[in-house]
BALOFI-877326 format. One record per atom (N, C-alpha, C, CB): atom name; residue number from 1; residue in one letter; x, y, z; chain. Coordinates in Angstrom, 1 decimal, padded with zeros to 4 digits, m for minus. Last residue first. Glycine has a CB too. Layout:
atom CA	seq NUM	type A	c1 X	c2 Y	c3 Z	mol A
...
This chain:
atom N	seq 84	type X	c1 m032.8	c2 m020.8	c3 032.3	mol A
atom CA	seq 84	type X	c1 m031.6	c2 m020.0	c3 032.1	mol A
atom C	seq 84	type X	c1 m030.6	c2 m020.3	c3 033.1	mol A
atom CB	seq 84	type X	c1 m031.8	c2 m018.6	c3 032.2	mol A
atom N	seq 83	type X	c1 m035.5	c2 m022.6	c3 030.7	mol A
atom CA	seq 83	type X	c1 m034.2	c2 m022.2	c3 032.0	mol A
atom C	seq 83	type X	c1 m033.3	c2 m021.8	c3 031.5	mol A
atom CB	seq 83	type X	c1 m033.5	c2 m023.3	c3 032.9	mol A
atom N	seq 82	type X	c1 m038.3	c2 m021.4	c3 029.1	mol A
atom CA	seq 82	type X	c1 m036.9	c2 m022.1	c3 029.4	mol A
atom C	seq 82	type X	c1 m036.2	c2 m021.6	c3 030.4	mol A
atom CB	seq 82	type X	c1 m036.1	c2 m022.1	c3 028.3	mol A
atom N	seq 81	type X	c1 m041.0	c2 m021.8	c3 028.0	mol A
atom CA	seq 81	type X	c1 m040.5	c2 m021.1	c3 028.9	mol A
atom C	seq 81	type X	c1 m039.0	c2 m021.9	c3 028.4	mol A
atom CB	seq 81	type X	c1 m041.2	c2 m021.2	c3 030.6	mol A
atom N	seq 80	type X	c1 m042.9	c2 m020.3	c3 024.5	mol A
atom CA	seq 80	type X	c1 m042.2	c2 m021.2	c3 025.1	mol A
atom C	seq 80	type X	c1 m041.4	c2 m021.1	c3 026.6	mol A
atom CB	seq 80	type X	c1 m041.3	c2 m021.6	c3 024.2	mol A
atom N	seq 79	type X	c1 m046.2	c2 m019.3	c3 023.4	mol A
atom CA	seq 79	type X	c1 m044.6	c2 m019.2	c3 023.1	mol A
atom C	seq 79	type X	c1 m044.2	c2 m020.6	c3 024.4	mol A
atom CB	seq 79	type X	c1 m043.7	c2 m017.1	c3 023.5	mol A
atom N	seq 78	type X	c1 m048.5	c2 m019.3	c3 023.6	mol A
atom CA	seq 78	type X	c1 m048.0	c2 m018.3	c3 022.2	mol A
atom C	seq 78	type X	c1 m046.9	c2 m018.7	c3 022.3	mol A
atom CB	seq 78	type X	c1 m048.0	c2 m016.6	c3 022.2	mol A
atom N	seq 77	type X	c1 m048.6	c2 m021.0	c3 026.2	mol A
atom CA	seq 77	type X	c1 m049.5	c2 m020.0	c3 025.5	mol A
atom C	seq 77	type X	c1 m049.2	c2 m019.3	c3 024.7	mol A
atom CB	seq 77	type X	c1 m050.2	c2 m019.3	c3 026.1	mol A
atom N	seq 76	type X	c1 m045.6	c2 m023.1	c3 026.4	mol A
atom CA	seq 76	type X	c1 m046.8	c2 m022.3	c3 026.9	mol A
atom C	seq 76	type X	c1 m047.4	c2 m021.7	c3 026.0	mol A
atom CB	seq 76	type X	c1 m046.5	c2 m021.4	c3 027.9	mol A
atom N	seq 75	type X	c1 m043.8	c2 m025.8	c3 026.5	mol A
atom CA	seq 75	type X	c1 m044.8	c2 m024.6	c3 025.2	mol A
atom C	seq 75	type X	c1 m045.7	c2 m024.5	c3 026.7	mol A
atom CB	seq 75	type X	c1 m046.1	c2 m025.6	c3 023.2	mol A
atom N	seq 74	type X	c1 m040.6	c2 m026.1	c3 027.7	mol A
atom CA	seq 74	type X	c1 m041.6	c2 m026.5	c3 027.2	mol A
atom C	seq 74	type X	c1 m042.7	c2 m025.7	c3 026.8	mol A
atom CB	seq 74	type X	c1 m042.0	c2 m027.3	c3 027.9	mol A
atom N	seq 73	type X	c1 m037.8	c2 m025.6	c3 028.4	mol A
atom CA	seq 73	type X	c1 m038.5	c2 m025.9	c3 029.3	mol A
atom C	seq 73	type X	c1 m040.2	c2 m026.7	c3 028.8	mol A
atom CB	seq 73	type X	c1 m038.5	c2 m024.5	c3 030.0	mol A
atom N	seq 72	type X	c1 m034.4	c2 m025.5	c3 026.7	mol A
atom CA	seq 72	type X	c1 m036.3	c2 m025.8	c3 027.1	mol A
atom C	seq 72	type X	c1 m037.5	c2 m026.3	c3 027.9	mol A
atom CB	seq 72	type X	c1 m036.6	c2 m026.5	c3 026.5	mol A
atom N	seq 71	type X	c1 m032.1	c2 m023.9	c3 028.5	mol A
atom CA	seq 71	type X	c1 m032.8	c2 m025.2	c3 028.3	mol A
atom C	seq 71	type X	c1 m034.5	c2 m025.1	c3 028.4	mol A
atom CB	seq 71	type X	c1 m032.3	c2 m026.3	c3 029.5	mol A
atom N	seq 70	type X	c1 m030.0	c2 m021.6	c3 026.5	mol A
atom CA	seq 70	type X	c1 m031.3	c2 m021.7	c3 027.7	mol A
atom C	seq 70	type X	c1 m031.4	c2 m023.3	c3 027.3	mol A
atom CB	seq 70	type X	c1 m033.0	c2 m020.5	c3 027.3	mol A
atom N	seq 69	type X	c1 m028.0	c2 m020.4	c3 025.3	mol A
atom CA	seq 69	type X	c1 m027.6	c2 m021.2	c3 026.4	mol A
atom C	seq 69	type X	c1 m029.0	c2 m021.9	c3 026.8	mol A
atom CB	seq 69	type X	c1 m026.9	c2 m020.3	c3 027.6	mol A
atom N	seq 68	type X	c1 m030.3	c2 m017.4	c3 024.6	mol A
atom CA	seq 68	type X	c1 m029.0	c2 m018.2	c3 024.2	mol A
atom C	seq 68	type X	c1 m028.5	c2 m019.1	c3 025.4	mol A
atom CB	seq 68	type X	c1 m027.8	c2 m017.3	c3 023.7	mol A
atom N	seq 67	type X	c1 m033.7	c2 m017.2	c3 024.4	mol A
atom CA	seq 67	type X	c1 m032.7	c2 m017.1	c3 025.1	mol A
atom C	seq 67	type X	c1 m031.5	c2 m018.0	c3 024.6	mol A
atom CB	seq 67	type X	c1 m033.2	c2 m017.3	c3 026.5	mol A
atom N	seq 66	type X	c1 m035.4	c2 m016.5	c3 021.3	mol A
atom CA	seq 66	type X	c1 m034.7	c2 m017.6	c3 022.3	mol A
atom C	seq 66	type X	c1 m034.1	c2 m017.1	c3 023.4	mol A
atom CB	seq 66	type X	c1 m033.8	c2 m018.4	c3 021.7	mol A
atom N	seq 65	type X	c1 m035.5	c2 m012.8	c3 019.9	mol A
atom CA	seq 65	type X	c1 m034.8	c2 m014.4	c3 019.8	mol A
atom C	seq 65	type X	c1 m034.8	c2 m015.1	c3 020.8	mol A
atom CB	seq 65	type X	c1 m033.2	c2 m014.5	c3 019.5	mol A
atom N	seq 64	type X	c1 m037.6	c2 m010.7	c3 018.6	mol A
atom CA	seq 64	type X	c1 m036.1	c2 m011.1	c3 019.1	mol A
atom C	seq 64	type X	c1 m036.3	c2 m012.6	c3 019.0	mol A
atom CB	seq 64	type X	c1 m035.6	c2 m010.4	c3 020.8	mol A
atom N	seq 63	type X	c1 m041.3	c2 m010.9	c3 018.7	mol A
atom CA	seq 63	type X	c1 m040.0	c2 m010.7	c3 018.3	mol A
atom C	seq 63	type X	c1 m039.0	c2 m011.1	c3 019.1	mol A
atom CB	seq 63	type X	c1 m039.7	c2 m009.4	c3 018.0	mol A
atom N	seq 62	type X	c1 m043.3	c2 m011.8	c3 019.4	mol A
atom CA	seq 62	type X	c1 m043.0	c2 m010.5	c3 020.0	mol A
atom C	seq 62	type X	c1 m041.8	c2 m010.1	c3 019.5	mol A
atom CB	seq 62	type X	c1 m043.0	c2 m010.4	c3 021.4	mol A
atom N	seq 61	type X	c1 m044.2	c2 m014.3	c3 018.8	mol A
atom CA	seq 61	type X	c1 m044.7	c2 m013.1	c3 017.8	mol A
atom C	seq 61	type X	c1 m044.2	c2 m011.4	c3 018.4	mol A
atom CB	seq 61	type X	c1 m046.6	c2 m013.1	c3 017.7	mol A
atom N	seq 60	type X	c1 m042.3	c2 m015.7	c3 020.7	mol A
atom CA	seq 60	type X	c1 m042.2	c2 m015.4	c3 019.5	mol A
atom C	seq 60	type X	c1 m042.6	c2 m014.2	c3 018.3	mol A
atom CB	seq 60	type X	c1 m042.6	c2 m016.3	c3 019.3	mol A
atom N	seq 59	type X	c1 m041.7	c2 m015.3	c3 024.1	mol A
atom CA	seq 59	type X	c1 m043.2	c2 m015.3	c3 022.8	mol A
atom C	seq 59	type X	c1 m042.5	c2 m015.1	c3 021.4	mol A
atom CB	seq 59	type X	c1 m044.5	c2 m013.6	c3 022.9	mol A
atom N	seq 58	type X	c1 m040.6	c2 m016.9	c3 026.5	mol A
atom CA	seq 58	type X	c1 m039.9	c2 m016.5	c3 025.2	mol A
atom C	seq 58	type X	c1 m041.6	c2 m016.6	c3 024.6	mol A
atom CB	seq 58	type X	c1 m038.5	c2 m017.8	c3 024.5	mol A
atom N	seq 57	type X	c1 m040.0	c2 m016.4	c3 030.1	mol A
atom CA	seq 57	type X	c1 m040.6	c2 m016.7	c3 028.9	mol A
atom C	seq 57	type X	c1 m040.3	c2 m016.3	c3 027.2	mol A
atom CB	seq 57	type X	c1 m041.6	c2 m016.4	c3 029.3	mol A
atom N	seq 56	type X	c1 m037.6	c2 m018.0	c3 031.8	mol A
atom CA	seq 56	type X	c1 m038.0	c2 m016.9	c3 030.9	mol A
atom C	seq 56	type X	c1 m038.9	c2 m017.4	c3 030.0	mol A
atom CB	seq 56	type X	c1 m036.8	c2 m016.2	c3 030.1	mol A
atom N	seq 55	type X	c1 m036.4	c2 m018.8	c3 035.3	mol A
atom CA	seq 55	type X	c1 m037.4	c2 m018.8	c3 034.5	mol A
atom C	seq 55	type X	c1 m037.2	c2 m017.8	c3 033.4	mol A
atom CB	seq 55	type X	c1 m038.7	c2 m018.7	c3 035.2	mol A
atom N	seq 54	type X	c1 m032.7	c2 m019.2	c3 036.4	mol A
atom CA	seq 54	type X	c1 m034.1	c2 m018.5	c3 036.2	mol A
atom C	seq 54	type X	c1 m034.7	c2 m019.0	c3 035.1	mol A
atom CB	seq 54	type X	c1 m034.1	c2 m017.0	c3 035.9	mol A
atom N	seq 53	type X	c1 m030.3	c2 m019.9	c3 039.2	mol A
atom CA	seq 53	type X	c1 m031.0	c2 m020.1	c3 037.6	mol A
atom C	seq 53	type X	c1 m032.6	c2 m019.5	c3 037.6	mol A
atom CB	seq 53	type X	c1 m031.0	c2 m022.2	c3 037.1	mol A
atom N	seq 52	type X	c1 m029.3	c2 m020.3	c3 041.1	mol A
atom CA	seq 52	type X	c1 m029.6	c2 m019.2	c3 041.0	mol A
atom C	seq 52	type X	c1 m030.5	c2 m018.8	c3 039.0	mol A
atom CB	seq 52	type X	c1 m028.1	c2 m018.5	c3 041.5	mol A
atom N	seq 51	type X	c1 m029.8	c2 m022.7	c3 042.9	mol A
atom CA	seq 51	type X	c1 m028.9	c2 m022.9	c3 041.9	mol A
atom C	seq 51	type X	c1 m029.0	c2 m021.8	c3 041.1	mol A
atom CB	seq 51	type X	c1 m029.1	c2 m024.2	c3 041.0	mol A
atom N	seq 50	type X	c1 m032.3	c2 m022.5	c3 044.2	mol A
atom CA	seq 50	type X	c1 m031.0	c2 m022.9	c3 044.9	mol A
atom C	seq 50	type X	c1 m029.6	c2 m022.7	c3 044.0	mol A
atom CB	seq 50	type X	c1 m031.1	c2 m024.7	c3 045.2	mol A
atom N	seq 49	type X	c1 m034.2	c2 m021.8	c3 042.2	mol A
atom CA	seq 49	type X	c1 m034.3	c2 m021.7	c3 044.2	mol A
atom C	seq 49	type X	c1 m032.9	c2 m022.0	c3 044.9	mol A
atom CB	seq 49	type X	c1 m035.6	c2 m023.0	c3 045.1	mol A
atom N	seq 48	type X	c1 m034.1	c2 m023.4	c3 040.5	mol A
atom CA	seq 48	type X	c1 m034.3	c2 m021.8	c3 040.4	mol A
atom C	seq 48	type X	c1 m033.8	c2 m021.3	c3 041.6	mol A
atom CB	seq 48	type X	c1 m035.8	c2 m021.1	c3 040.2	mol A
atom N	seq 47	type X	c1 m034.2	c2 m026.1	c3 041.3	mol A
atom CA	seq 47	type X	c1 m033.0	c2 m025.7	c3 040.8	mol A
atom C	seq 47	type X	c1 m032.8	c2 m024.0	c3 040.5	mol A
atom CB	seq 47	type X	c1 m032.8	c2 m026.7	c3 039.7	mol A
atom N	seq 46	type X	c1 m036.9	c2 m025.7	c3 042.6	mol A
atom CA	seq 46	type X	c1 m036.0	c2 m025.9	c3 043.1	mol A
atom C	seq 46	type X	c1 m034.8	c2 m025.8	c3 042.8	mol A
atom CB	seq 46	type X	c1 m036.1	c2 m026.7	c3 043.5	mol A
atom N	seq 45	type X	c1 m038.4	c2 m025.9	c3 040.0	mol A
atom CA	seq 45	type X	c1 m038.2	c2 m024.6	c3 040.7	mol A
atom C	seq 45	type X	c1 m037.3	c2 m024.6	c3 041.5	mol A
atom CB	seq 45	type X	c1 m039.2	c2 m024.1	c3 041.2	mol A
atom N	seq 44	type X	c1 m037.3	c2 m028.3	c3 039.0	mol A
atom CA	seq 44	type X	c1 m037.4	c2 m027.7	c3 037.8	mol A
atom C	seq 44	type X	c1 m037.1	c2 m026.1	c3 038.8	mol A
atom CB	seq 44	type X	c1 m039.2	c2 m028.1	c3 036.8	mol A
atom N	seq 43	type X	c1 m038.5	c2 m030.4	c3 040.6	mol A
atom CA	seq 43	type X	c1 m037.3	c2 m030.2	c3 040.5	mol A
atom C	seq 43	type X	c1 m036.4	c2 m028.8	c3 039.3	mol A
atom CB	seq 43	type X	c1 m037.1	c2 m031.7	c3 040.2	mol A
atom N	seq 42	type X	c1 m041.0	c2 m029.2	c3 040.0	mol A
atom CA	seq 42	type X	c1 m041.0	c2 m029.1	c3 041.6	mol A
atom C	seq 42	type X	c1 m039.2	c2 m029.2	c3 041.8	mol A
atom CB	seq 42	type X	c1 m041.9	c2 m030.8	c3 042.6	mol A
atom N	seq 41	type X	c1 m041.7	c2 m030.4	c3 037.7	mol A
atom CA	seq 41	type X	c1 m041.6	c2 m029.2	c3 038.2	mol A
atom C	seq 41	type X	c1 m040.9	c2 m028.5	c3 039.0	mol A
atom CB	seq 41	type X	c1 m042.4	c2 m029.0	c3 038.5	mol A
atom N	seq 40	type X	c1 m041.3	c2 m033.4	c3 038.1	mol A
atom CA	seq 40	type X	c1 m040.5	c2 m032.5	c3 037.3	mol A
atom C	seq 40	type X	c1 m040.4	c2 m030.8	c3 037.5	mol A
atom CB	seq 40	type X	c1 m041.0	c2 m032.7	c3 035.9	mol A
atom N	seq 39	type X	c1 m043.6	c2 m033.6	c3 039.9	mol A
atom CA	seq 39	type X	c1 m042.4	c2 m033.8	c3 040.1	mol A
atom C	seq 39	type X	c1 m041.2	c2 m033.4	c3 039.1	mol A
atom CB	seq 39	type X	c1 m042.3	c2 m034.9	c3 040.4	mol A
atom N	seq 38	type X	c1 m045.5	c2 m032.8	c3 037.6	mol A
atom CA	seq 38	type X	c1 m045.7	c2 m031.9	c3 038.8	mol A
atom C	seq 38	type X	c1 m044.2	c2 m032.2	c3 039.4	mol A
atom CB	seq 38	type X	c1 m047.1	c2 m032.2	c3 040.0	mol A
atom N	seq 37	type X	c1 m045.8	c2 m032.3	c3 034.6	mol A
atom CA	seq 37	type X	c1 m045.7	c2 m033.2	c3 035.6	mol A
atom C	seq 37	type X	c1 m044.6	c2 m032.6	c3 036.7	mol A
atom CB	seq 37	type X	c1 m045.2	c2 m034.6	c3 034.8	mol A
atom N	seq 36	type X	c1 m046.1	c2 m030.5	c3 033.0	mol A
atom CA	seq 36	type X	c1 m047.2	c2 m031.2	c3 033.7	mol A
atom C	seq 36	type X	c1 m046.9	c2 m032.1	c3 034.4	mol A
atom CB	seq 36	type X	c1 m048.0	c2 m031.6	c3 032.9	mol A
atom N	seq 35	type X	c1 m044.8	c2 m027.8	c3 031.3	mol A
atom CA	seq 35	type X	c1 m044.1	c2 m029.0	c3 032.4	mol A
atom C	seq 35	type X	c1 m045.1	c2 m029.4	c3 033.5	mol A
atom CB	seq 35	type X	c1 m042.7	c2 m028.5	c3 033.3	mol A
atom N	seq 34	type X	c1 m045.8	c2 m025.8	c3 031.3	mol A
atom CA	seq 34	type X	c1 m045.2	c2 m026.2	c3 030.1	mol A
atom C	seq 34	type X	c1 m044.8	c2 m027.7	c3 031.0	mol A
atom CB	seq 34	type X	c1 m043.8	c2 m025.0	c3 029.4	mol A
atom N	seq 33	type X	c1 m047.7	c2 m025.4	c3 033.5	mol A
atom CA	seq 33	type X	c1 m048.5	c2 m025.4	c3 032.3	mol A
atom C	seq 33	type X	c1 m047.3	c2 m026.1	c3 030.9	mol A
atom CB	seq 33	type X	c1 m049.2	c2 m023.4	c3 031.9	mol A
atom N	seq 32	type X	c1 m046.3	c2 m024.7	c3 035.6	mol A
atom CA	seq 32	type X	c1 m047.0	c2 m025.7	c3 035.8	mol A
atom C	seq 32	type X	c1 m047.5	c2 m025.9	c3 034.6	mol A
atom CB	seq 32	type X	c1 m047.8	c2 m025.5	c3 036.9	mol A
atom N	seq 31	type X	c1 m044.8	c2 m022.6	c3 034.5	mol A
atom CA	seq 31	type X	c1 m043.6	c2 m024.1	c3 034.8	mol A
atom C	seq 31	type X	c1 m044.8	c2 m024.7	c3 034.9	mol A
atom CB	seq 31	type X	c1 m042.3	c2 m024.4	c3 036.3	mol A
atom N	seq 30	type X	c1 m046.9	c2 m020.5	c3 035.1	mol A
atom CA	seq 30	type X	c1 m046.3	c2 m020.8	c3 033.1	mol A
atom C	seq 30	type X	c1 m045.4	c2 m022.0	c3 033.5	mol A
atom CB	seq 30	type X	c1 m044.9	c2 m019.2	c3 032.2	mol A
atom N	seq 29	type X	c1 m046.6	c2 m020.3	c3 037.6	mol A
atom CA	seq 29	type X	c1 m047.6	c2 m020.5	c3 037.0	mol A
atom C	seq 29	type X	c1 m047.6	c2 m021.3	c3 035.2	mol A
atom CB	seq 29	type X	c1 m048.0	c2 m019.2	c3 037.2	mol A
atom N	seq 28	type X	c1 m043.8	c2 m018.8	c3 037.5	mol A
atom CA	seq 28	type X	c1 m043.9	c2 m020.4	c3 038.7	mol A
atom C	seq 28	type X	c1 m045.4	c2 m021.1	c3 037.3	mol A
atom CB	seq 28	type X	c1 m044.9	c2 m019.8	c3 041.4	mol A
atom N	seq 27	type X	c1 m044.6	c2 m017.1	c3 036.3	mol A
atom CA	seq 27	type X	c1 m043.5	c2 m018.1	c3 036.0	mol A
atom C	seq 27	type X	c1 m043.6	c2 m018.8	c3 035.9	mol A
atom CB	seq 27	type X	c1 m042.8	c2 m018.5	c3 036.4	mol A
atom N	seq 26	type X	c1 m046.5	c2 m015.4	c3 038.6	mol A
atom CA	seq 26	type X	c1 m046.8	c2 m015.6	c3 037.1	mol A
atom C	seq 26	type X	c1 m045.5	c2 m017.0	c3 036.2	mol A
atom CB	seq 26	type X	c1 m046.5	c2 m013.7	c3 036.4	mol A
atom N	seq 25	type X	c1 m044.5	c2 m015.0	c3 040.7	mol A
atom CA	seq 25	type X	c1 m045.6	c2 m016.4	c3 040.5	mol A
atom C	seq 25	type X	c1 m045.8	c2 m016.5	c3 039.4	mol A
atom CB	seq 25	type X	c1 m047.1	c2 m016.5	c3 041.1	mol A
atom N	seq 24	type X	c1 m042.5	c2 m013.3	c3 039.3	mol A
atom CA	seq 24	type X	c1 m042.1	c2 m014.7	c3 039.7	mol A
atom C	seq 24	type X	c1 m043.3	c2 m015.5	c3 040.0	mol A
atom CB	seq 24	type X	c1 m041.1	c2 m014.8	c3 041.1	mol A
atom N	seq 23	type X	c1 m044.1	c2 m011.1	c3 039.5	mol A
atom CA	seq 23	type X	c1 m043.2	c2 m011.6	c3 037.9	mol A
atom C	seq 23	type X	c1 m043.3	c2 m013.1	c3 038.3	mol A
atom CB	seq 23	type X	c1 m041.1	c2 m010.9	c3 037.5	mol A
atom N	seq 22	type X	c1 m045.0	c2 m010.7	c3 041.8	mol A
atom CA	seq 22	type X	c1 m045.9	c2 m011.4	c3 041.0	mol A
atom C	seq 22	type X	c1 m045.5	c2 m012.0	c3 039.3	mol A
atom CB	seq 22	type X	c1 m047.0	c2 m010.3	c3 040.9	mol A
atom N	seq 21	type X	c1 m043.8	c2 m011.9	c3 044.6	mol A
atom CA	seq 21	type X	c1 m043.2	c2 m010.9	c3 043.7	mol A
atom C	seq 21	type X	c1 m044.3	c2 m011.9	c3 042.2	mol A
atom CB	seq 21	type X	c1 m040.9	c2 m010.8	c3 043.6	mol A
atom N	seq 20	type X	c1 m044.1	c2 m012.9	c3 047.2	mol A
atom CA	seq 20	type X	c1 m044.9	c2 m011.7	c3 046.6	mol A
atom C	seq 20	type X	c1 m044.5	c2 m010.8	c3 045.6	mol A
atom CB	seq 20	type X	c1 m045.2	c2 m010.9	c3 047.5	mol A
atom N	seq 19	type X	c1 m045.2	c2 m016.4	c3 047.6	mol A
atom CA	seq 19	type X	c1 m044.6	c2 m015.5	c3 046.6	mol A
atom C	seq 19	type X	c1 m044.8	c2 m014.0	c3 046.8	mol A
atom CB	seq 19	type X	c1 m045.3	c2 m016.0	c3 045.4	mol A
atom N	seq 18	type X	c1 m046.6	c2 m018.7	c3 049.2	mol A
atom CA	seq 18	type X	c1 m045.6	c2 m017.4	c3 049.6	mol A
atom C	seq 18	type X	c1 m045.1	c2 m016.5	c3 048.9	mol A
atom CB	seq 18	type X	c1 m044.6	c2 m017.6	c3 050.2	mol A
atom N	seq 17	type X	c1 m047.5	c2 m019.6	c3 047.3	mol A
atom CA	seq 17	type X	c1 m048.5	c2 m018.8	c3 048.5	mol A
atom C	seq 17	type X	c1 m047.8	c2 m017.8	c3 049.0	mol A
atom CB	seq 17	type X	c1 m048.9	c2 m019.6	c3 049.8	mol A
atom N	seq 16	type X	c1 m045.9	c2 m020.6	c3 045.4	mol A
atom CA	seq 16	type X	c1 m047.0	c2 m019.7	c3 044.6	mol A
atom C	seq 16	type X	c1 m047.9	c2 m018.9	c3 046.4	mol A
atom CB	seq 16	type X	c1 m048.4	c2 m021.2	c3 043.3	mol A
atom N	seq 15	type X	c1 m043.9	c2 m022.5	c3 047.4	mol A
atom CA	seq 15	type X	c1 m043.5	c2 m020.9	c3 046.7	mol A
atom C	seq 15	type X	c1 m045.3	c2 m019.9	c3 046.4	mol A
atom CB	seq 15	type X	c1 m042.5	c2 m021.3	c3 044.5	mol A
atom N	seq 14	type X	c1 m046.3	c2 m024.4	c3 047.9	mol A
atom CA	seq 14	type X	c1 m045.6	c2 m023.8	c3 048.8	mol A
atom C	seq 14	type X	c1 m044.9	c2 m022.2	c3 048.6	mol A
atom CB	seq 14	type X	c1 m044.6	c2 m024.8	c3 049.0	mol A
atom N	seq 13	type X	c1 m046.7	c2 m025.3	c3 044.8	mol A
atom CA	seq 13	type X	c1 m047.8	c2 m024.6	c3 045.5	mol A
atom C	seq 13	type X	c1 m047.3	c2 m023.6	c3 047.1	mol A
atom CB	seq 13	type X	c1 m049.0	c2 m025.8	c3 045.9	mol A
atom N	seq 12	type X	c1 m044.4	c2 m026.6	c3 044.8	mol A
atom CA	seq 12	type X	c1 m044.6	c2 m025.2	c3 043.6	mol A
atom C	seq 12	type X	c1 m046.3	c2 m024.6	c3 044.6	mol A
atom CB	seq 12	type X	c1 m045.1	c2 m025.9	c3 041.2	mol A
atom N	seq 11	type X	c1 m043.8	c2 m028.1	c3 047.0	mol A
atom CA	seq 11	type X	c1 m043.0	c2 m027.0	c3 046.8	mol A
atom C	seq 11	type X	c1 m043.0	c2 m026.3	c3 045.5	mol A
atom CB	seq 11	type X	c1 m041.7	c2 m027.4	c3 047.2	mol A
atom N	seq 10	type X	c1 m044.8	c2 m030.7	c3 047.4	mol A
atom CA	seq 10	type X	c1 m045.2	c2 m029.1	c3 047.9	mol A
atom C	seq 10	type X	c1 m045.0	c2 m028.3	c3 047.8	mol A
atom CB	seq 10	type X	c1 m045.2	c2 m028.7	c3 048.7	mol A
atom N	seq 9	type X	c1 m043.3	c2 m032.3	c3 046.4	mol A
atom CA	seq 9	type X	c1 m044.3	c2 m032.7	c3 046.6	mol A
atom C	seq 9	type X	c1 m045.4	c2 m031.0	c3 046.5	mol A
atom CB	seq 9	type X	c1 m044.1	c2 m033.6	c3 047.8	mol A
atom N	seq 8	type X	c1 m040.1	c2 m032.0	c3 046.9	mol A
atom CA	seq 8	type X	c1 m041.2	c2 m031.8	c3 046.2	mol A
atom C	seq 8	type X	c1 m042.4	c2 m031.4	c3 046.1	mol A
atom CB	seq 8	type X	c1 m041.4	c2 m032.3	c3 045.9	mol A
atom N	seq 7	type X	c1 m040.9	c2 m030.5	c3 050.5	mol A
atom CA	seq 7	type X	c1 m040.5	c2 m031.4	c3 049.6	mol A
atom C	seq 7	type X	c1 m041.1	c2 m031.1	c3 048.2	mol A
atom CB	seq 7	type X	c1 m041.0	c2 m032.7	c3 050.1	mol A
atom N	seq 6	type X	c1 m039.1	c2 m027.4	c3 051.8	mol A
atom CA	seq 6	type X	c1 m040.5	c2 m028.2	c3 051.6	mol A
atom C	seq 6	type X	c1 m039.9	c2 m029.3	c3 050.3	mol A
atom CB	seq 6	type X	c1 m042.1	c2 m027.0	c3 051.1	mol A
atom N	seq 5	type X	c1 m037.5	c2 m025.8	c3 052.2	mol A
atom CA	seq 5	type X	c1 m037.4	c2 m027.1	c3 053.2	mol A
atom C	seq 5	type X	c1 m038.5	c2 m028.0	c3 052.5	mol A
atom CB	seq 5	type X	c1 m037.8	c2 m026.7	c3 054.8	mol A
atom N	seq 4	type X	c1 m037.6	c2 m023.8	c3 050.6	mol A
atom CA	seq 4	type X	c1 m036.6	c2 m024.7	c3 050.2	mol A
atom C	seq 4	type X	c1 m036.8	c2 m026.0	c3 050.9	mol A
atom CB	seq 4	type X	c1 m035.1	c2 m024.1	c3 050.4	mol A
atom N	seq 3	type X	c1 m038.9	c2 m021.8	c3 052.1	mol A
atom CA	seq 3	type X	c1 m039.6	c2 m022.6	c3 050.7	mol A
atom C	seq 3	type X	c1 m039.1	c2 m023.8	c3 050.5	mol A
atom CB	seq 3	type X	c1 m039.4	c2 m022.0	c3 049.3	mol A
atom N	seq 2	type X	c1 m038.2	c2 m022.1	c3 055.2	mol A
atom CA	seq 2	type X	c1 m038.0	c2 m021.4	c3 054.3	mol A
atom C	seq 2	type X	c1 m038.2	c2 m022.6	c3 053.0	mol A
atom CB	seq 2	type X	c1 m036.7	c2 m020.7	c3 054.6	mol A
atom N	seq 1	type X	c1 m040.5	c2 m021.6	c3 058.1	mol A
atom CA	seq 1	type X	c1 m039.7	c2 m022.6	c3 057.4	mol A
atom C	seq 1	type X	c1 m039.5	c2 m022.0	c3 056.0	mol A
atom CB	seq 1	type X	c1 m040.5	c2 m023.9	c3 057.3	mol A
């Protein structure tokens, strides 16, 4: 059954098992921490998953800038994720 079939409900832990690209769990991981509410999430990776949009993380003390266009996703650990 492909990730996509799974409901909300199931479908950030569903990706994080089947994942084997570790950029992308690591992400997945950083959406559960800026965005705590798990059905937000869940709609959050599903629109990655279907709608070809991506996770970025943004650190500040690393320099450069934001992603342009991006939608905030919310604070993680030094910095911020957002959708692309």
């Amino acid at each position: 059954m492909p990730v996509t079939d799974l409901p909300n409900a199931a479908l950030v832990e569903g990706f994080l098992a089947s994942c084997t690209n570790s950029e992308d769990a690591s992400l997945v991981k950083l959406l559960t921490i800026a965005e705590q509410n798990s059905e937000s999430a869940a709609k959050i990776l599903r629109r990655c998953l279907t709608s070809g949009r991506s996770l970025v993380a943004y650190y500040p003390g690393l320099g450069g800038a934001a992603p342009a266009k991006a939608t905030l996703v919310g604070s993680i650990p030094d910095g911020a994720l957002y959708l692309v």
